[in-house]
C-alpha positions in Angstrom: -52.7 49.1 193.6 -53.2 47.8 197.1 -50.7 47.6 199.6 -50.0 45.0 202.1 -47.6 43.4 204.3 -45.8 40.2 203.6 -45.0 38.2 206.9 -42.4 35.7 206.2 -40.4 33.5 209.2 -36.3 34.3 208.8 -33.6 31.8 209.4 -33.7 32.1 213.3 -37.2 31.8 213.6 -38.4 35.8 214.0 -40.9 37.1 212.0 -40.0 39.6 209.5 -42.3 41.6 207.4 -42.2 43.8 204.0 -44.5 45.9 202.6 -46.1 44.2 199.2 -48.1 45.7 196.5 -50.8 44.0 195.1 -51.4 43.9 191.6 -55.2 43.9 190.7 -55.8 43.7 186.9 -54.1 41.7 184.3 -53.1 45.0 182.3 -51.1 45.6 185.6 -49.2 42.3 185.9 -48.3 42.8 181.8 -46.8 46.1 182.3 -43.9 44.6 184.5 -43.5 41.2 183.1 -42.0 42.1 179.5 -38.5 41.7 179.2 -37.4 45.2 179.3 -39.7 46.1 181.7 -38.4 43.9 184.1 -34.6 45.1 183.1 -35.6 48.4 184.4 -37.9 47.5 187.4 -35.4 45.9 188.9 -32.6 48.5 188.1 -35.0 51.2 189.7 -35.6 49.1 192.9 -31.6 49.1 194.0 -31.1 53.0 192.6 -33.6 56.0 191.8 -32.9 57.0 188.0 -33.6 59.4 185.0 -35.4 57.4 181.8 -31.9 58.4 179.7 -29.8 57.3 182.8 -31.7 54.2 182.4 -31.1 53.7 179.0 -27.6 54.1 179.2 -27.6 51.9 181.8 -29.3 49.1 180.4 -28.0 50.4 176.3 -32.0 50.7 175.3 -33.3 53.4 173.7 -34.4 56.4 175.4 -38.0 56.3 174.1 -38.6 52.7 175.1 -37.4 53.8 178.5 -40.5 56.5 178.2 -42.9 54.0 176.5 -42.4 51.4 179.6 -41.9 53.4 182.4 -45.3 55.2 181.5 -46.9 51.6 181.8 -45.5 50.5 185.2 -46.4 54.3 186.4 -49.8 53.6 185.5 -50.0 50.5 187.0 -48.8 51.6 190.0 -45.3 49.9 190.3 -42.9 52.8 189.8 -43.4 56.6 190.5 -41.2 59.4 191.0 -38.7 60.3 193.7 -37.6 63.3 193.0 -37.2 66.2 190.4 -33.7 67.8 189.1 -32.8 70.3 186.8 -30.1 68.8 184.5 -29.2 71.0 181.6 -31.9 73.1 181.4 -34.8 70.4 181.2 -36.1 68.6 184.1 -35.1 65.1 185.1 -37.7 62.7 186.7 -35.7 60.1 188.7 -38.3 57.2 189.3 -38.5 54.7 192.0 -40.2 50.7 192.5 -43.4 51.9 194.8 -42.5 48.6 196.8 -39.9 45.7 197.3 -42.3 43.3 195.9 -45.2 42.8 193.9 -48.0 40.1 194.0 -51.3 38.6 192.9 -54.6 37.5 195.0 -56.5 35.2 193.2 -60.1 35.2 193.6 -61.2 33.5 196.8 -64.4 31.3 197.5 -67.8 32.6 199.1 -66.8 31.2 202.4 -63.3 32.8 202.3 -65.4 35.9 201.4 -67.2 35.8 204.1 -65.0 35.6 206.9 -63.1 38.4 205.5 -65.7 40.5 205.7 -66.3 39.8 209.5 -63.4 41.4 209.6 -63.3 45.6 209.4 -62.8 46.7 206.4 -62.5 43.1 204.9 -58.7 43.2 206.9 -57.6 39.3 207.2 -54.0 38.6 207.3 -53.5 34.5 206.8 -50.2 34.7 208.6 -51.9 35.8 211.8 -54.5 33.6 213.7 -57.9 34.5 212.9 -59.1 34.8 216.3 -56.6 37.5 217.6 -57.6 39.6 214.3 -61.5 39.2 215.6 -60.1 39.9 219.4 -58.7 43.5 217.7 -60.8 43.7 214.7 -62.6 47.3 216.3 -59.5 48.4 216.8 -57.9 48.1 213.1 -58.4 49.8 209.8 -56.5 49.6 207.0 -53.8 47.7 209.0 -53.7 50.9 211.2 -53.9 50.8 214.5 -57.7 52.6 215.2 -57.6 53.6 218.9 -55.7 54.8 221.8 -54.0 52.8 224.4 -54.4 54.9 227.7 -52.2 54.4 230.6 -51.8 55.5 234.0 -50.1 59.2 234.5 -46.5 58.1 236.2 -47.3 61.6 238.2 -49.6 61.7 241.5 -53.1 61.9 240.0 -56.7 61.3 240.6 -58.8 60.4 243.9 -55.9 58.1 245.1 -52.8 60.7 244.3 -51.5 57.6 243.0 -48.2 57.3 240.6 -48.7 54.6 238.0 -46.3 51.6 237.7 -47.4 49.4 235.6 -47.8 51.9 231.9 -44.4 50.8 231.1 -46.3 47.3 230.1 -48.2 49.1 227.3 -44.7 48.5 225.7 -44.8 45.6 225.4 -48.4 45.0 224.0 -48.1 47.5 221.2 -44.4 45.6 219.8 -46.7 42.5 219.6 -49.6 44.1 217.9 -47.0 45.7 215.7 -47.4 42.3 214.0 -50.2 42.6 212.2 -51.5 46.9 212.9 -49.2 49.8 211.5 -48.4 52.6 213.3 -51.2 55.5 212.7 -50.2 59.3 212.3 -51.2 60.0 215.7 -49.4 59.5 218.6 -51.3 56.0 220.0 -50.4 55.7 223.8 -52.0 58.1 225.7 -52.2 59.1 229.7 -55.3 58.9 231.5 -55.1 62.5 232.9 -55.1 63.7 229.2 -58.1 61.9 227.6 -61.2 63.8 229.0 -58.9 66.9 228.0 -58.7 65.8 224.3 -62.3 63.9 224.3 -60.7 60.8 223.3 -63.1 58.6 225.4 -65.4 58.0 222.8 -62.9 56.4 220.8 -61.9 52.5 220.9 -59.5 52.5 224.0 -57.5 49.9 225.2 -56.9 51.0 228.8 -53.4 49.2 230.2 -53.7 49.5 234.5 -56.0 49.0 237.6 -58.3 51.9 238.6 -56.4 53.0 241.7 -53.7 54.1 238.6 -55.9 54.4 235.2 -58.7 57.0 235.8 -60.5 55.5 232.4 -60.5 52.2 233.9 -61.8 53.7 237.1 -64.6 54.9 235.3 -65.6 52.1 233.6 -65.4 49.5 236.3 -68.9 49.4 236.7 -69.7 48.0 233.2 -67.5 45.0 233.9 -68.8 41.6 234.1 -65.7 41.2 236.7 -65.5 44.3 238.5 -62.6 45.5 240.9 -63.9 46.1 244.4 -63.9 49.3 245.4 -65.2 50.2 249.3 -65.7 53.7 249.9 -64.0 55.4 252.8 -62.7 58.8 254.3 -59.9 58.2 252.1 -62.1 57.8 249.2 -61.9 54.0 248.1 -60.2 50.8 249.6 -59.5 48.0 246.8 -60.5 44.4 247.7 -59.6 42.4 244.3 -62.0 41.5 242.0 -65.2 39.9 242.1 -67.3 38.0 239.3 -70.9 38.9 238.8 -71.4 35.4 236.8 -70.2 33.0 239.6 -69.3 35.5 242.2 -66.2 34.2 243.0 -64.0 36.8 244.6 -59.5 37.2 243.3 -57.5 39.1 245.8 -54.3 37.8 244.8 -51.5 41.3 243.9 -50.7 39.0 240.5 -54.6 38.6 239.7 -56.4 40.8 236.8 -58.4 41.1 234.0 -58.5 41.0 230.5 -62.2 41.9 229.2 -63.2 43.3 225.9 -67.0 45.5 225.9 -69.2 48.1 224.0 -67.8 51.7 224.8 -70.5 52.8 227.0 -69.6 56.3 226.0 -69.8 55.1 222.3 -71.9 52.5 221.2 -70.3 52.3 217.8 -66.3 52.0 219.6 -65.3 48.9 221.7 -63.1 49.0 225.2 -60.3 46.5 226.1 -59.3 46.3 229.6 -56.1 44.7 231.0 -55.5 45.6 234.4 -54.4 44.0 237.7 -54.9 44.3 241.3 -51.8 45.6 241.3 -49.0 46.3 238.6 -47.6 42.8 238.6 -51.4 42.1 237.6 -51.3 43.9 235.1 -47.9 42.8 233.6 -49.8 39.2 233.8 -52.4 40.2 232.2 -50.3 41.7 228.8 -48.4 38.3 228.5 -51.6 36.8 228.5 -52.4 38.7 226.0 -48.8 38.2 224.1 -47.4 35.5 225.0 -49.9 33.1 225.8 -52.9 34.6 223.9 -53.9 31.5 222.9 -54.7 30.0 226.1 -56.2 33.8 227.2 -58.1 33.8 224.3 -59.5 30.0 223.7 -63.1 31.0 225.5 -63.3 34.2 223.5 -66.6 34.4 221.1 -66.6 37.3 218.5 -70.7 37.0 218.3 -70.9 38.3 221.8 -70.5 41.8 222.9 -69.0 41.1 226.1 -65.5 39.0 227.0 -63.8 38.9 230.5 -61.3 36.6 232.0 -59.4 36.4 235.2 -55.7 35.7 234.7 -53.7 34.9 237.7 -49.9 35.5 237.1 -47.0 32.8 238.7 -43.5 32.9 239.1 -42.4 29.1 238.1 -38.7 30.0 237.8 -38.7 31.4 241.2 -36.8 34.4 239.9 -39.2 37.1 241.4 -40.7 37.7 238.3 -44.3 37.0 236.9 -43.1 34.0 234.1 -47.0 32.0 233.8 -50.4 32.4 234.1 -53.5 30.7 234.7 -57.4 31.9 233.2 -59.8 31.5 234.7 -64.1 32.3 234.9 
């Protein structure tokens, strides 16, 4: 039985999700439907219980408790909880697997096809195609498939610099909560600690500029828009950024970039870069990515190995606070 998540829209508007198995043969969808089946699916899925529990409950004989819960374990919709020694013998108390069930009916060959552009065949209706294709790399299984790497908040690298701006990783990974789970391993990761581990060859999404993100440092020179970095007896000077396809140079604190290219260390693994001149550029650049991705992400092209944009940040409300953006390139 495959699992899923259901996204549904609640009264005041948010977007709530539950996890859903899938039922996949007709055998499967049977073994719940029956009327007594049903009795005890659903008075499983408020309470854990013991077949004769059940019966009681429900004033059924025992065995037909047996005979169906055997069914809906082998379909996948029940399984135990937990063991208990009750009078000498051993009580299974059984549990619904999920909070809901469903079925997928078969879908056409186009249908078919863009799933499978997908990794893994992952394709969520609910959520824009186009953001799944922006992250599709860095998803499998729903899981998130990557590390996000942020800037050490300690003095570090060429420029003893103290990051300000990983705190905005926090913010990207509650909105790609909607549509990637959380994996087993820890996800967000600092710079100082990646060559350590050998986590560079991985798909990274690297949150921060390179005077705070040593990974973003690094790979500055496979950008299409590259920050400008002027070497002195200090070790480098920034200047903005500057684009190779029109050459157009940003300066602006609030400017960054998002871009999106091969792992150069990894040409299997893929690299997502949002940084900014300085933090508040990158804080533009992750609700580009959030809260306006549509606009961010409108010249994006899954066929192509390579996607940058220039995102300029604003304050429209005057607050002191980066509230808009602009794309540009």
């Amino acid at each position: 039985m495959e699992k899923k998540r259901l996204l549904q829209n609640s009264k005041n508007k948010n977007q709530e999700t539950k996890e859903i198995n899938i039922l996949q043969k007709p055998q499967d969808l049977k073994a719940i439907l029956g009327n007594q089946s049903w009795k005890i699916l659903t008075t499983i899925s408020e309470k854990e219980m013991y077949p004769l529990e059940i019966a009681r409950r429900l004033n059924i004989h025992e065995q037909k408790v047996y005979y169906h819960i055997r069914k809906m374990e082998k379909a996948g919709a029940i399984t135990i909880q937990y063991e208990e020694n009750k009078k000498g013998a051993t009580a299974k108390y059984y549990k619904t697997t999920a909070t809901a069930f469903g079925i997928e009916l078969p879908v056409n060959q186009q249908q078919q096809q863009q799933g499978k552009s997908i990794q893994n065949n992952y394709y969520t209706p609910n959520i824009p195609e186009k953001l799944q294709k922006f992250f599709q790399e860095f998803l499998n299984n729903e899981t998130l498939n990557g590390k996000i790497i942020v800037g050490s908040p300690q003095p570090h690298g060429p420029f003893k610099t103290s990051a300000r701006d990983g705190h905005y990783a926090a913010h990207l990974t509650l909105f790609m909560g909607q549509f990637a789970k959380i994996p087993n391993d820890f996800a967000v990761k600092l710079d100082v600690d990646v060559k350590a581990e050998k986590e560079e060859k991985n798909s990274l999404i690297l949150v921060g500029g390179p005077g705070t993100n040593l990974l973003t440092q690094e790979i500055n020179k496979h950008l299409p828009i590259k920050f400008i970095m002027h070497p002195s007896e200090q070790g480098y000077l920034f200047g903005g950024l500057t684009s190779e396809k029109t050459g157009r140079k940003y300066t602006s604190d609030s400017a960054g970039i998002i871009a999106k290219i091969t792992n150069p260390w990894n040409k299997d693994k893929h690299i997502i870069v949002i940084a900014g001149n300085k933090a508040v550029g990158t804080k533009a650049c992750v609700l580009a990515l959030t809260n306006f991705w549509e606009k961010t992400l409108q010249p994006f092209n899954a066929d192509k190995n390579t996607f940058a944009v220039v995102i300029q940040g604003f304050d429209l409300d005057g607050d002191g606070k980066v509230d808009a953006i602009e794309v540009y390139e």
